[in-house]
C-alpha positions in Angstrom: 112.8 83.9 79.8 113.2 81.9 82.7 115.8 84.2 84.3 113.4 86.6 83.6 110.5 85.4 85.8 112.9 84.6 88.0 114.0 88.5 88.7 110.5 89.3 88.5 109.3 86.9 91.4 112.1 88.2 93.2 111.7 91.6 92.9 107.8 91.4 94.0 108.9 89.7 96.7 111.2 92.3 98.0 108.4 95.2 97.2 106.3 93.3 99.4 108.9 92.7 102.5 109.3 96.7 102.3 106.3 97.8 101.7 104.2 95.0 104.3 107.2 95.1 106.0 106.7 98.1 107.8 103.5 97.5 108.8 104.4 94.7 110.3 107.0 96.4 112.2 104.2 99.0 113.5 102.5 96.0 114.7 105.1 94.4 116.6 106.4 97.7 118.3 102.5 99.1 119.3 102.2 97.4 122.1 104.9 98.3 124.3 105.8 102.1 122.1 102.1 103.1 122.0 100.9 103.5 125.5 97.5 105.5 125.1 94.6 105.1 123.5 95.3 108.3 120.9 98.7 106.9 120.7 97.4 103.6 119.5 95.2 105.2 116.7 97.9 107.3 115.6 100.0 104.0 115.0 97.0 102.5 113.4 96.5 105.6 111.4 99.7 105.8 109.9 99.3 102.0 108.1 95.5 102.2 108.0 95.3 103.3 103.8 97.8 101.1 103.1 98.3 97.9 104.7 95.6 96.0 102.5 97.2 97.7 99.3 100.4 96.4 100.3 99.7 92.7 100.2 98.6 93.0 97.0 102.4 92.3 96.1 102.3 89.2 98.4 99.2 87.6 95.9 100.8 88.8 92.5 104.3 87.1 94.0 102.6 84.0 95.2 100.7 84.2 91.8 103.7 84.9 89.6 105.3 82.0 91.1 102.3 79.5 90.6 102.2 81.0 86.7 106.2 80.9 86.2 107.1 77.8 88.4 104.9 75.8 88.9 106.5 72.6 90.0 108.4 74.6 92.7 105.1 75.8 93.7 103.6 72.2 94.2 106.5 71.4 95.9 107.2 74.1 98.4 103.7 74.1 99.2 103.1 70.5 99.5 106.6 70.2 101.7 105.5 73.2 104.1 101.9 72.9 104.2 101.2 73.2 107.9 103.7 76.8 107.9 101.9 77.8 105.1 98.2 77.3 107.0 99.7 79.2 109.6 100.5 82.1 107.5 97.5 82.6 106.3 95.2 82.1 109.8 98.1 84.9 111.0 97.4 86.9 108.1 93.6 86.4 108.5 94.0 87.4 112.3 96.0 90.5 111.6 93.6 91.8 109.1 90.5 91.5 111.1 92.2 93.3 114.3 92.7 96.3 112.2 89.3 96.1 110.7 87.3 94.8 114.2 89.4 96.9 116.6 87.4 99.9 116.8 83.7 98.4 115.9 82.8 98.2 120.1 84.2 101.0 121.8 84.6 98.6 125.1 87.8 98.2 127.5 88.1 94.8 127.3 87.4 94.4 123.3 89.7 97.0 121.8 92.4 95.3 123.8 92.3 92.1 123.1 92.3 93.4 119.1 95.5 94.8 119.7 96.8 91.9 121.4 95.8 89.9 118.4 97.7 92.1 116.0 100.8 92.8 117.8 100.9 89.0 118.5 100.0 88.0 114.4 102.9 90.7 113.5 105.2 89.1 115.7 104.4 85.8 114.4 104.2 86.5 110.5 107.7 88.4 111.1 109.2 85.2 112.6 107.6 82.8 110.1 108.6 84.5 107.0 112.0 85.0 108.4 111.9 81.1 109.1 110.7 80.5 105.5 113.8 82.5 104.1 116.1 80.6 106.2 114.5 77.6 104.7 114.7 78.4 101.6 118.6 79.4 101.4 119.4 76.3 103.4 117.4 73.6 101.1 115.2 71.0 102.1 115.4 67.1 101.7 114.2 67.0 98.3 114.0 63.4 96.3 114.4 62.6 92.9 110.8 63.6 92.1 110.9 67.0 93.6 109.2 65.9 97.2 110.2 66.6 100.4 108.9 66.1 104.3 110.6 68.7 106.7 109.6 68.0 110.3 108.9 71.1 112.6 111.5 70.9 114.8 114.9 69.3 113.7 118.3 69.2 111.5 117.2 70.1 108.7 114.1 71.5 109.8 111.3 74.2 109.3 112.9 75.1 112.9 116.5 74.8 113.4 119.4 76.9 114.9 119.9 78.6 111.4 116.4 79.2 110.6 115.2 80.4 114.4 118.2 82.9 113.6 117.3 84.2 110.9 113.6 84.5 112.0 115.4 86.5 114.7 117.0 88.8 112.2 113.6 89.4 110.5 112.2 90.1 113.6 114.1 93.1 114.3 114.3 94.5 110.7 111.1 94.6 110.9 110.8 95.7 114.1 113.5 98.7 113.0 111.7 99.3 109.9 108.0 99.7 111.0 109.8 102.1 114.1 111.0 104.3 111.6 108.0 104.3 109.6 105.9 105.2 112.5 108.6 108.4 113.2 108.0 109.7 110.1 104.3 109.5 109.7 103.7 110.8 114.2 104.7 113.7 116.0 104.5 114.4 119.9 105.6 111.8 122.0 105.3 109.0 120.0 107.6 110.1 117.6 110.1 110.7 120.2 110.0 106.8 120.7 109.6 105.7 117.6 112.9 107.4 116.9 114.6 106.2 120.2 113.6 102.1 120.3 114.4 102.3 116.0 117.9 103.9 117.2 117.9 100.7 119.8 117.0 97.9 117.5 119.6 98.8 114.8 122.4 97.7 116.7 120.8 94.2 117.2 120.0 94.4 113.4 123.8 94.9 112.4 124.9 92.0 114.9 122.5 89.5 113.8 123.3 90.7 109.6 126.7 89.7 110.4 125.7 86.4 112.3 123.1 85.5 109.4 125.7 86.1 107.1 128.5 84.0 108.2 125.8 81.1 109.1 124.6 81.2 105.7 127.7 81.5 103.8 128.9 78.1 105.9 125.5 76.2 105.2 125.0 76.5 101.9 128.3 76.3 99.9 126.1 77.8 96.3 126.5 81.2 98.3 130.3 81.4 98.2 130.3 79.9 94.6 128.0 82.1 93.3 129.5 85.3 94.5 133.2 84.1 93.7 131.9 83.6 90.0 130.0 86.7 89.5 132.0 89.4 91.9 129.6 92.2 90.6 127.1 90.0 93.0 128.6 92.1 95.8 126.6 95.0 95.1 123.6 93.6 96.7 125.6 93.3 100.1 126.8 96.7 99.1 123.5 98.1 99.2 122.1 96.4 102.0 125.1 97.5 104.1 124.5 101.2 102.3 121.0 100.6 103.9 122.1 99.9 107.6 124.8 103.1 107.7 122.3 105.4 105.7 119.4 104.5 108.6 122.0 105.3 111.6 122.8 108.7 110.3 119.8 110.1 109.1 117.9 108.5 112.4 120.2 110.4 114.3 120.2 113.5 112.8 116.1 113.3 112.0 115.6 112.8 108.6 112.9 110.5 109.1 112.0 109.7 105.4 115.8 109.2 104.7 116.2 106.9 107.2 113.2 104.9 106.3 114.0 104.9 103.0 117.9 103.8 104.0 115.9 100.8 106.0 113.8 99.8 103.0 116.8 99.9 100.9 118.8 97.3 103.4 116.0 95.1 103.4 116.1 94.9 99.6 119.7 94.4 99.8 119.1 91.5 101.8 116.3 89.4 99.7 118.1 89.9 96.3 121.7 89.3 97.9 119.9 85.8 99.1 118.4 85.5 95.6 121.4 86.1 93.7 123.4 83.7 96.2 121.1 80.9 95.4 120.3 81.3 91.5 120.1 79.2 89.5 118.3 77.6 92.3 114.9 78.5 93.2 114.4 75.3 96.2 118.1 74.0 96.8 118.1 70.3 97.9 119.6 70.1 101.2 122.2 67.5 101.5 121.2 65.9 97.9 122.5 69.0 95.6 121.5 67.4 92.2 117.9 67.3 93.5 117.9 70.8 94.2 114.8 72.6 91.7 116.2 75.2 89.5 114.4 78.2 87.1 115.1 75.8 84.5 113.7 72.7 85.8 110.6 74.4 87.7 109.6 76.8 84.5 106.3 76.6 82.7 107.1 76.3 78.9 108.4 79.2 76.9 105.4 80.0 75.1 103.3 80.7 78.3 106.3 82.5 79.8 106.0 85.0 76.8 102.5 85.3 76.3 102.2 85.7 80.6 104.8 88.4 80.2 102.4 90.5 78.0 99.4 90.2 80.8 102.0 91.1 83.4 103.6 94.2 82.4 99.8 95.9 82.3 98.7 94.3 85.2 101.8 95.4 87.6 102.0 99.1 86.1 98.1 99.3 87.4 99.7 98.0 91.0 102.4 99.9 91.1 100.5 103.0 90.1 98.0 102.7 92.5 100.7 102.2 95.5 102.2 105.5 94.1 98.9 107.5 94.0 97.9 106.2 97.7 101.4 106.7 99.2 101.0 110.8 97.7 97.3 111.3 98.2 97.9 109.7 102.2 101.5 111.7 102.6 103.1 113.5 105.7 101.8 113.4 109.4 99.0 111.6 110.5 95.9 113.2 112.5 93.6 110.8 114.5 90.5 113.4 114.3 
């Protein structure tokens, strides 16, 4: 049951990196790609039905987790308190730019709105990126299941590993949020949506094989994991499916391919870490027999089974409103 929860945490988490994922993207790119005021609305447009819908899938995750494991939950959010405060002020800010942006039609507010959700984008890409890192590196966890990580050190919420792979974030998300924004605008915009995704895919590729070696010599439960379970590989398989699958249809303008292809690399990605790190959920950095496991995290059986019952309803609802909004808001996007 454990191992259960476990694949179900991780695969809301992964739905939510592709789904807010591009959004984020479209908010990290709209600053520099959208250089007009219809331009600007058209980007908006394109993530304006769905943005809210799509962190729904970051509360069930972060409530899932609480539920399922809840001594990696008191942990993890005791341990990275202050980059948890800051993800939620970012995802406060980013919301209310969307929402505030076009209250005051003035040149100096509509602006500074946009300022404040490129710049929260940005930020939130970085961060999670950051808390990934983390996560597959371990922190300095004690025998009770505590841990202090200062901001800036070795090991730290920012180190050389961890400010990579916020890098690496960065520009999937950057990537992915261009290609969404290609296949939702035509005229000009798509024209550069297309080009700067084309860009960013090469600096995507180098960093996935940077990230990748990194990680592999950091935490040594990555090469054990994959040398005991080879089948493994087919989540690197996929994500590398993902990254030749978004250069060819880019190229050749199949916009929903190659967003698709991006969405499926990013998966790749998150469940090749998750499968690298299992049976860990927090590895202990430095102290391996410290580290907090699915098994040592989980809530008792009984409430794992009885939970599974209200979940299954509860995440059909979700995912079937995702599906009816994503139809009912399909194909090109029309400012008027």
């Amino acid at each position: 049951m454990e191992i259960i929860w476990f694949c179900l945490v991780a695969v809301m988490i992964a739905v939510y990196v592709v789904l807010d994922g591009f959004d984020f993207g479209a908010g990290i790119v709209h600053l520099f790609l959208a250089r007009s005021e219809n331009e600007r609305r058209q980007v908006l447009a394109s993530i304006g039905p769905v943005w809210d819908g799509n962190e729904v899938w970051l509360l069930a995750g972060g409530g899932t987790l609480y539920f399922a494991f809840p001594s990696l939950y008191s942990s993890a959010f005791s341990g990275f308190y202050l980059a948890l405060m800051l993800v939620l002020w970012l995802l406060i800010l980013r919301g209310i730019a969307i929402e505030f942006r076009n209250h005051i039609d003035n040149p100096v507010w509509k602006p500074f709105w946009d300022v404040v959700f490129g710049g929260a984008s940005a930020l939130l890409a970085l961060v999670f990126g950051v808390a990934l890192g983390n996560v597959v590196r371990g922190v300095p966890l004690d025998e009770s299941g505590s841990f202090f990580v200062p901001f800036w050190g070795h090991p730290g919420i920012l180190d050389p590993y961890t400010v990579v792979i916020g890098a690496a974030a960065f520009c999937a998300l950057a990537m992915h949020g261009c290609l969404w924004i290609a296949y939702k605008t035509d005229g000009p915009l798509y024209e550069k949506s297309r080009k700067i995704g084309g860009r960013m895919w090469y600096a995507v590729v180098a960093l996935t094989i940077v990230i990748t070696y990194l990680s592999f010599q950091i935490q040594p439960q990555l090469g054990a994991r994959f040398s005991s379970s080879p089948w493994g590989f087919a989540f690197p398989g996929l994500a590398l499916a993902g990254l030749i699958g978004v250069k060819i249809w880019n190229s050749g303008g199949s916009d929903l391919k190659a967003f698709l292809a991006s969405a499926i690399y990013m998966a790749g990605m998150l469940c090749s870490a998750a499968f690298g790190v299992f049976p860990y959920v927090l590895p202990s950095y430095g102290q391996p027999n410290y580290g907090l496991t699915v098994y040592n995290t989980a809530a008792p059986h009984y409430g794992l089974t009885v939970g599974l019952w209200w979940f299954i309803p509860g995440m059909l609802l979700a995912t079937g409103y995702s599906i009816f909004v994503y139809r009912h808001t399909a194909g090109k996007v029309r400012v008027e």
